[in-house]
N, C-alpha and C positions, 0 to 999 in steps of 0.2 A: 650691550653691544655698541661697538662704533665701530662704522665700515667704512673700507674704503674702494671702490670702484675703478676700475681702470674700464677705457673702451666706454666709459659712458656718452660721447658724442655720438654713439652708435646705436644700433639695434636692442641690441641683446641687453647692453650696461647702460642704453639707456632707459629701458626700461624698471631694468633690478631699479635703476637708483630712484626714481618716482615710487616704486612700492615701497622701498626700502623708507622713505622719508615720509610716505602716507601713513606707513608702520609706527611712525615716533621715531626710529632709530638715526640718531647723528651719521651724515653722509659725508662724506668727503671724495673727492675726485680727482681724477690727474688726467688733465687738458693740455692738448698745446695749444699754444697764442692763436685765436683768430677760431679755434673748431666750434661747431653751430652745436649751440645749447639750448636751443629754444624752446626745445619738449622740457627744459630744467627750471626756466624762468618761474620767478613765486616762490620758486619751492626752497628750503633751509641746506640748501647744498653748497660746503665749502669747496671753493674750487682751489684747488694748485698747479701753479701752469709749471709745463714739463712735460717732459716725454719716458718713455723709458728705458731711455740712450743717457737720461741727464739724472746721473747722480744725487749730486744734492737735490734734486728734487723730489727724486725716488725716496730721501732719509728723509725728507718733511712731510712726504704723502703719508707714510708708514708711521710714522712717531704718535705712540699712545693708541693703535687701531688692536682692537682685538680679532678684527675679521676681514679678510682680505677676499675679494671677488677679483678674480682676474680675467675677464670678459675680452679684454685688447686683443688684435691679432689682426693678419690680414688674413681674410675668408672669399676673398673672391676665386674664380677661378682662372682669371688670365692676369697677371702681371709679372715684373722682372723678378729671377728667384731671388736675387738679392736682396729682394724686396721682403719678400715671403721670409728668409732667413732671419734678415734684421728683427721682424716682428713678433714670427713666432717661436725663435730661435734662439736669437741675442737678447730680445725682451724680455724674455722669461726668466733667462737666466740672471737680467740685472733685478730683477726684481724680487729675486729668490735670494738672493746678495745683501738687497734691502732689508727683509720680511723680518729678519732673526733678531726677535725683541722679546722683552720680556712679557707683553702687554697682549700679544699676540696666541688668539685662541686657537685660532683653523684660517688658511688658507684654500680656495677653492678656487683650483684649475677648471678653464673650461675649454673643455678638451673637443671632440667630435668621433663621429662613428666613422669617420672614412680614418683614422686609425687602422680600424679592421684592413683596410687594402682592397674593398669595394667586393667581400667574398659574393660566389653566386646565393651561396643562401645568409640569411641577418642569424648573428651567433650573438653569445650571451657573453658574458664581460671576463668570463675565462678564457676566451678564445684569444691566442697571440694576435700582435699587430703587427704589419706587414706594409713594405713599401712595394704601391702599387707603382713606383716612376712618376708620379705627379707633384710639383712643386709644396703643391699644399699639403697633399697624404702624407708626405715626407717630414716637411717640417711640423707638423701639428706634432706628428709621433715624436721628432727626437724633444721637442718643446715639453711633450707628456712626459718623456724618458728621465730631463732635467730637473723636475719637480720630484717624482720619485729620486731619483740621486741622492737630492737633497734631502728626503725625507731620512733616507739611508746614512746620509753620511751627518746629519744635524737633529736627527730627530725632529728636522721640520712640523709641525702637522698640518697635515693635506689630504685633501681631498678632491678627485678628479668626477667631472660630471662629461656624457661623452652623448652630446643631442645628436637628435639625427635630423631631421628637417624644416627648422622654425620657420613659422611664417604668422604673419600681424601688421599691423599700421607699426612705419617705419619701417618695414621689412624691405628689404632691398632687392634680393636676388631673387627670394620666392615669392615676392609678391608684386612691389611695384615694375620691377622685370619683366614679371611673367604677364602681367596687366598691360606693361608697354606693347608687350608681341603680338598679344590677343588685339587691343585696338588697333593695330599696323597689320595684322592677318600672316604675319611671320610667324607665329607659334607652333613650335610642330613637337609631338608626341613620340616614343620610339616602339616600335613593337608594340603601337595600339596602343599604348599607354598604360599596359598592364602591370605593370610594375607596380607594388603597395609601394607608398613615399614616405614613410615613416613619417608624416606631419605631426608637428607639436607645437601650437597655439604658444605663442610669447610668454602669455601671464603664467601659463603651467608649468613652461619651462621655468621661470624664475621662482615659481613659487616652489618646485622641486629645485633650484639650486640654495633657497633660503632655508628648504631642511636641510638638504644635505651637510650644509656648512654647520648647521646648530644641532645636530644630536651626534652622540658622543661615540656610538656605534659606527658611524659613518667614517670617522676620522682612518686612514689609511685605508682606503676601498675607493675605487671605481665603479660607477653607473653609468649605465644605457639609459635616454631618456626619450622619451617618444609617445604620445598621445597613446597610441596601441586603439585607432579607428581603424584601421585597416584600408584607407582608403586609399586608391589608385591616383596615380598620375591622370590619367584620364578623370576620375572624377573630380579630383583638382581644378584640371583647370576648365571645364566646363562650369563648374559651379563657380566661378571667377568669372568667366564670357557669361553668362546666364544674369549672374548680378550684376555685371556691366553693362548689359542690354546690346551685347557684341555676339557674333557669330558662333558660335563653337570650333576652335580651330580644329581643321582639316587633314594638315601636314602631316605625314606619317613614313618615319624613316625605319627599315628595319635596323636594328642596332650591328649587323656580320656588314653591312654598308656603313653606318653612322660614324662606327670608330674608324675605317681607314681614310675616310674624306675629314674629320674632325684633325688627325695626324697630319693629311696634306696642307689642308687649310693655318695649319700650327705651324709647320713649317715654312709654307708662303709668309706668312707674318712677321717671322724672326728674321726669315733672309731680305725679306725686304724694306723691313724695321716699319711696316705699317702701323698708320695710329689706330686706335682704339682696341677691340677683339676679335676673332675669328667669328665668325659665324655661327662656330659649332667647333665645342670643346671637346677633349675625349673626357676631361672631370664630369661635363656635363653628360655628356651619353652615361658614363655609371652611374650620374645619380637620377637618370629618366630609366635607365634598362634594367640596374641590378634592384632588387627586393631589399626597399630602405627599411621596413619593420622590424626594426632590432627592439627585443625583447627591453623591457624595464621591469621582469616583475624583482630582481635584486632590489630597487628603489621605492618599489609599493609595499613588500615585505621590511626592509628595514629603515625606513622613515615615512613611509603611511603614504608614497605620492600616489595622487587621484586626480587627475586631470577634471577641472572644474569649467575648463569654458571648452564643449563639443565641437566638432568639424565643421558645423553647419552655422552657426554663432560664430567659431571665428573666422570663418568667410565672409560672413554680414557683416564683422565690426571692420574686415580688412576691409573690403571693397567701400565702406563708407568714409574711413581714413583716406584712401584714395581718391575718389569723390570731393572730400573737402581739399584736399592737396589741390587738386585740377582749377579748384573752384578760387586755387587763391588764398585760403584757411586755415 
């Protein structure tokens, strides 16, 4: 195998690409000038600067790679859609432009469960995908839609992996976010926090996207990928405040309130072109309200995934990842 990583300044790819190289396998990555690689440093990873706007550098990343990890995208929940579009949208497809080589084994989209369109109850990888109106749920789907396309119209081979809630050292939104709120005492739960969060610990997710890409069954299938602990929003994040030696947030918004003040709050923002984010997203209420536990057993049946580091373990290695951030480390 030689792979190649997109999005590895990031979370998700940057982590594949530290296993991937601790694995023995030749890495390669596609950076733009200046993005922080510092979780990379040491490690045998060729870097090639580029984006996924830039052609030629899309044909240098790809040449001679038999396995493509497509991890790039934007994942937050408030920025400009044009923003959203370009990444998860236009990138995908230049990159799917690129792919078509001889060398080339499996491709692996990494897709997301908010696909689904945020249903009340978590469905299994048959269930359609649905645009909920949200900039991301939209583009993630027609970015997923692209890659099948391709697969249809090129015999691509591909493979789509659809997480639902990562969180780990590095982790941005669910982790170092949700730890910024908890220390500031801003953090608030929705409907008690009873919502399972479908959480899936970084290193499981990646080690379920390194089968997925490598066995032979898997090649034209989509998975649901998720710890399957069952644990709530609520025990999230108090087990977060608890290992921080911080309060247990308080805040509790019913979500028939959350969504139409998250709407008001989204609209004061655009019309008055304020900087940073709202307060309170409606992306965010579905993913504190609606029941994130989307099923994986497709993934534990046809490539063996078993979630190897528990809910409890990786809230101890997050909160210590954060800890040494704090500390400066």
């Amino acid at each position: 195998m030689t792979a190649l990583v997109t999005g590895a300044s990031g979370f998700l790819g940057g982590r594949l690409a530290q296993v991937l190289a601790a694995d023995g396998v030749p890495v390669r990555i596609l950076a733009r000038r200046g993005a922080g690689l510092r979780h990379l440093a040491g490690l045998p990873v060729e870097v090639v600067e580029g984006s996924l706007a830039d052609a030629p550098a899309l044909a240098a990343a790809v040449r001679g790679i038999t396995h493509i990890y497509h991890c790039a995208g934007c994942s937050t929940d408030w920025a400009p859609e044009a923003a959203f579009f370009a990444a998860n949208v236009e990138g995908v497809r230049n990159l799917l432009a690129a792919a078509g080589g001889g060398s080339l084994r499996r491709l692996l989209h990494v897709s997301t469960t908010d696909v689904y369109g945020y249903p009340c109850a978590p469905c299994d990888e048959s269930h359609p995908t649905a645009d909920a109106g949200l900039p991301y749920n939209r583009t993630k789907r027609l970015g997923e839609e692209c890659v099948w396309e391709a697969r249809r119209n090129t015999g691509l081979p591909v493979t789509v992996v659809r997480p639902a809630t990562i969180f780990g050292p590095r982790g941005q939104a669910f982790t170092a976010g949700i730890a910024r709120h908890i220390r500031q005492g801003s953090m608030a739960v929705i409907d008690g926090g009873r919502a399972p969060g479908g959480f899936c610990y970084v290193d499981n997710a990646v080690r379920a996207m390194i089968q997925a890409a490598t066995t032979p069954q898997a090649e034209g299938r989509a998975y649901n990928i998720a710890d399957g602990s069952g644990k709530t929003w609520r025990a999230y994040v108090d087990a977060l405040a608890d290992a921080l030696g911080k309060r247990r947030p308080v805040l509790d918004l019913p979500s028939a309130v959350a969504q139409p003040l998250a709407r008001s709050l989204e609209a004061c923002h655009r019309a008055l072109h304020l900087p940073g984010r709202p307060l309170l997203t409606r992306h965010a209420v579905y993913l504190l309200s609606r029941n994130q536990e989307y099923p994986a057993e497709r993934a534990r049946r046809e490539f063996g995934f078993a979630p190897e580091v528990g809910f409890a373990e990786g809230v101890a290695r997050a909160v210590e990842w954060l800890e040494r951030e704090r500390a400066g480390g």
